[in-house]
N, C-alpha and C positions, 0 to 999 in steps of 0.2 A: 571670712576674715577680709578686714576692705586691700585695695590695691594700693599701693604707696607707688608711689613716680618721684624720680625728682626734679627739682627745679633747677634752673639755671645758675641762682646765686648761692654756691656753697653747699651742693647738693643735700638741702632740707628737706626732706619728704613731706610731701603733701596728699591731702586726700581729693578725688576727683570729687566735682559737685556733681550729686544727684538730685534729682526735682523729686519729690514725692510730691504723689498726688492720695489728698487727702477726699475720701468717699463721703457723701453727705450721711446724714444719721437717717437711721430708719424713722419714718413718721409711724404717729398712733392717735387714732382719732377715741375721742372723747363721747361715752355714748351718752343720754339720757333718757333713761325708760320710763313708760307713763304708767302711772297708781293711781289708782282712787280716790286716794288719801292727801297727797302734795298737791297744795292750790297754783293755780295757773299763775298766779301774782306772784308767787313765792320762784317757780321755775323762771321766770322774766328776770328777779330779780338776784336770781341765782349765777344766770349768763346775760346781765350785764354786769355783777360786783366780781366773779371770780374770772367768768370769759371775758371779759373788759368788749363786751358787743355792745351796739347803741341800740338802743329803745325798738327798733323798727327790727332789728337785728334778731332782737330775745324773743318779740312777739313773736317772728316767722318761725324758729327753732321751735319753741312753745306749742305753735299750733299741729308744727310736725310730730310734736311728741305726741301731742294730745288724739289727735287724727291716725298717724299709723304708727302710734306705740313704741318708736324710738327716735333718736333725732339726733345729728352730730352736734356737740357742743363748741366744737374745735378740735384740729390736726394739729399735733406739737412733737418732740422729740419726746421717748419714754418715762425720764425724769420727769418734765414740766409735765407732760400727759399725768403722769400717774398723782405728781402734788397738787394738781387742780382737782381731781378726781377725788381725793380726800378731802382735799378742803369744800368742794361742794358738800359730800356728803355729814363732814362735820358740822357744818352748818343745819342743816337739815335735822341732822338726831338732836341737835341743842335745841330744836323748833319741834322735836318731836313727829316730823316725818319720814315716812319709811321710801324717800327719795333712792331710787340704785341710779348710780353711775357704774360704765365700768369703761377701760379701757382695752381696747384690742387693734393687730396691726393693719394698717392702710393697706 
């Protein structure tokens, strides 16, 4: 129950100010796993349209996928992690590739 005080004019009660301190959100990076199947052009243009990366950006993650089989796409709070995550993969089944994304924590 908070502490009431009172004040000087008319004894009002008041509450003392407390600072909260607000924690940052847990991050969750964005995986993308390399297939056989999803063309290198398509993965570039998947993390620059949904991970908003520049050109030079998608190719480097690209090559990480394609080289040692997973690559971070981006670190976000679990929300935005998990609906970029869908919407990569939505993408992809509409294109008919069997693209995994997945999300897990930093």
């Amino acid at each position: 129950m908070p502490e009431w005080t009172d004040s000087e004019e008319g004894g009002v009660g008041v509450l003392p100010e407390k600072k909260t301190r607000l924690e940052k959100p847990k991050l969750y990076k964005v995986l993308l796993h390399n297939d056989d199947f999803t063309t290198m052009d398509f993965v570039v243009f998947i993390l620059q349209y949904v991970f908003k990366r520049s050109e030079a950006e998608a190719v480097t993650i690209m090559l990480s996928v394609h080289n040692s089989g997973v690559g971070i796409a981006g670190v976000y709070p679990f929300e935005i992690a998990n609906e970029k995550s869908q919407k990569a993969i939505n993408l992809a089944r509409a294109r008919e590739y069997p693209l995994l994304c997945t999300v897990e924590e930093e």
